[in-house]
C-alpha positions in Angstrom: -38.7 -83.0 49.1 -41.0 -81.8 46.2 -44.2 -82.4 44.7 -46.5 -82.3 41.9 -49.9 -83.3 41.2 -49.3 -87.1 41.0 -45.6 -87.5 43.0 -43.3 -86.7 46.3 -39.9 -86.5 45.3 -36.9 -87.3 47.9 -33.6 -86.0 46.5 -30.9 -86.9 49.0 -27.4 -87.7 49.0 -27.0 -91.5 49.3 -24.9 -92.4 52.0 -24.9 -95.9 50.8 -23.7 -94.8 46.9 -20.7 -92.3 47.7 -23.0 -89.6 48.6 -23.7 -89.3 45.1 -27.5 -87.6 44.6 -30.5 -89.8 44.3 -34.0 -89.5 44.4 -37.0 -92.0 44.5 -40.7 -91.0 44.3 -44.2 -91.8 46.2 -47.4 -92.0 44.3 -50.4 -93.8 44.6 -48.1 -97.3 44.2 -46.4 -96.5 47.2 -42.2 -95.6 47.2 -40.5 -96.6 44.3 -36.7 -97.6 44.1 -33.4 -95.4 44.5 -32.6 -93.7 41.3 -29.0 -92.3 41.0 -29.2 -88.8 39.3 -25.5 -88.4 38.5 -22.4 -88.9 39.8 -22.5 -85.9 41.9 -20.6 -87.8 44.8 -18.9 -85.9 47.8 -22.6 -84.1 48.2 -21.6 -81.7 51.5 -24.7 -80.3 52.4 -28.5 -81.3 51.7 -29.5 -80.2 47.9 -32.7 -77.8 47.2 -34.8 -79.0 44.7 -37.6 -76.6 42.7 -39.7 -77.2 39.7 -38.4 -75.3 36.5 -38.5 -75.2 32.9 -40.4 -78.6 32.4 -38.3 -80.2 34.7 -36.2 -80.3 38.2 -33.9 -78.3 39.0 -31.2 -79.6 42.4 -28.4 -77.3 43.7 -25.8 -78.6 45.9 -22.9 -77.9 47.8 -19.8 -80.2 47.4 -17.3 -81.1 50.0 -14.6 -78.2 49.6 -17.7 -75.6 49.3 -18.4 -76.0 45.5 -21.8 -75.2 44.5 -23.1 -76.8 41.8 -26.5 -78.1 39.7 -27.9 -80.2 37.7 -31.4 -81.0 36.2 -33.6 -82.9 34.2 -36.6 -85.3 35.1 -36.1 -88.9 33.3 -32.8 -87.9 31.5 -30.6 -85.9 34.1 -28.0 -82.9 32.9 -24.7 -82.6 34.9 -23.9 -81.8 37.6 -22.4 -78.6 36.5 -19.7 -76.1 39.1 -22.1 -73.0 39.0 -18.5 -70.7 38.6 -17.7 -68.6 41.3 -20.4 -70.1 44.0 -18.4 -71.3 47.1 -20.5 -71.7 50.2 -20.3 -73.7 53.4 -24.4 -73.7 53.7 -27.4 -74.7 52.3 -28.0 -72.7 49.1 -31.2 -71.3 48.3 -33.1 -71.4 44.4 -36.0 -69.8 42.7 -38.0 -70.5 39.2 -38.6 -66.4 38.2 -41.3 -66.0 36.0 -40.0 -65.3 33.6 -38.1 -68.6 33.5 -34.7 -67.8 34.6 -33.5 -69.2 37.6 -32.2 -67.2 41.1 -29.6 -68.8 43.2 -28.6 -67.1 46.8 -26.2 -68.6 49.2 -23.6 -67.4 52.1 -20.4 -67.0 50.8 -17.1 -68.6 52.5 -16.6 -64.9 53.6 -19.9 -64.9 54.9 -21.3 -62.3 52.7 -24.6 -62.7 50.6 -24.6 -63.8 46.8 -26.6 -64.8 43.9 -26.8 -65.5 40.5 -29.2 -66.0 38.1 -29.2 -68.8 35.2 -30.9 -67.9 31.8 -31.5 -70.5 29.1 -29.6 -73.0 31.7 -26.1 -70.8 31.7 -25.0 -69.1 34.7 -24.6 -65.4 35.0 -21.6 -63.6 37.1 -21.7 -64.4 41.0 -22.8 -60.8 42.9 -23.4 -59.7 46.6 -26.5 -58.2 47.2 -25.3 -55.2 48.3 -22.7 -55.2 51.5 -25.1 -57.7 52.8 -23.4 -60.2 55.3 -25.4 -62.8 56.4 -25.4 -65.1 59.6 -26.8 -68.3 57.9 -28.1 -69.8 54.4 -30.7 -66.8 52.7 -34.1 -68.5 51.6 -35.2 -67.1 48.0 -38.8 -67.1 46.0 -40.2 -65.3 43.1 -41.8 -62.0 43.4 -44.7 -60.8 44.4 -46.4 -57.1 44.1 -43.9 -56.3 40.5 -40.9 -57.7 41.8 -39.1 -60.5 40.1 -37.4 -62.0 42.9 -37.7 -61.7 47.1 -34.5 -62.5 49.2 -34.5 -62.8 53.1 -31.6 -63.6 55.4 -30.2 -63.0 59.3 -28.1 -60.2 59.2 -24.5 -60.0 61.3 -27.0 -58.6 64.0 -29.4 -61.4 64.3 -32.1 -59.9 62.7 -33.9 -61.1 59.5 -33.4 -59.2 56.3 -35.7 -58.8 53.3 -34.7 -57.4 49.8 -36.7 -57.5 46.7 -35.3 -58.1 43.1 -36.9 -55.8 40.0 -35.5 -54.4 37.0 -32.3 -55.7 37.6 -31.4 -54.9 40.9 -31.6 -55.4 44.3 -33.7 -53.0 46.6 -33.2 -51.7 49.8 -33.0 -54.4 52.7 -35.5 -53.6 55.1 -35.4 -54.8 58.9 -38.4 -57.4 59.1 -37.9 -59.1 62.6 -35.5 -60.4 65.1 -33.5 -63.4 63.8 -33.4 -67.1 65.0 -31.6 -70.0 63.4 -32.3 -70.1 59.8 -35.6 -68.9 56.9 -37.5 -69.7 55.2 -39.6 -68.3 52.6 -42.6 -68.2 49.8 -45.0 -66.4 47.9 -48.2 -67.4 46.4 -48.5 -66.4 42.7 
């Protein structure tokens, strides 16, 4: 679920469409109907939505571990295979200010990735540095001159956090014991 000043927007895969992505939208009208986004069928696990460029932009994982995206607002694009992105958890996306997009996500081998999309193409998949991770990493923009902030459960149960700037990825530092999952977000 996202929103903006006038909408809530429910992106979900639609059990009763093939598990093909949909959304539909509350305003001051009330709910409005089921809008098929694509044919992104065989959704896997739940899609992460953010506002970027204009527009939305979804990330999902696809039965067999395929991540992939797709965005638009009235008129959708894709979905597209984000190359090299297999996962077997929820993936994690962030709008950077400067208008690229961050993806992070648990590899198959349960190390830590991302990416990051400029001009809507997809860069090389990376770790972020020998991290492993326990469960999917949560992802914002930066705060304090960074450009992006990462935090994840380590193979040791505790939470991780890394900050993106001038092209790389800075130290992790030890934050707190873990739990289940993250979450995180910055104000701006």
């Amino acid at each position: 679920v996202i929103a903006d000043d006038t909408l809530t927007h429910y992106i979900f895969p639609n059990g009763n469409d093939g598990n093909n992505l949909a959304t539909t939208t509350h305003g001051k009208m009330g709910w409005g109907s089921t809008v098929k986004l694509a044919d992104a069928g065989d959704v896997a696990i739940t899609p992460t939505a953010i506002f970027a460029g204009g527009g939305i932009a979804i990330v999902d994982v696809k039965v067999g571990g395929q991540v992939r995206w797709l965005y638009g607002s009235e008129l959708w694009f894709g979905p597209f295979d984000v190359p090299g992105a297999l996962s077997s958890h929820r993936v994690a996306l962030a709008a950077l200010a400067n208008g690229n997009l961050m993806l992070a996500f648990r590899g198959l081998d349960g190390k830590l990735y991302y990416a990051i999309a400029s001009n809507k193409q997809w860069g090389p998949i990376a770790q972020v540095g020998t991290a492993s991770t326990l469960t999917a990493p949560a992802v914002t923009r930066g705060v304090q001159g960074a450009d992006a902030e990462i935090v994840w459960i380590d193979q040791s149960g505790f939470v991780q956090h890394a900050r993106w700037s001038q092209g790389q990825w800075g130290p992790p530092t030890q934050v707190a014991a873990g739990g289940g999952s993250v979450a995180l977000a910055t104000t701006y």
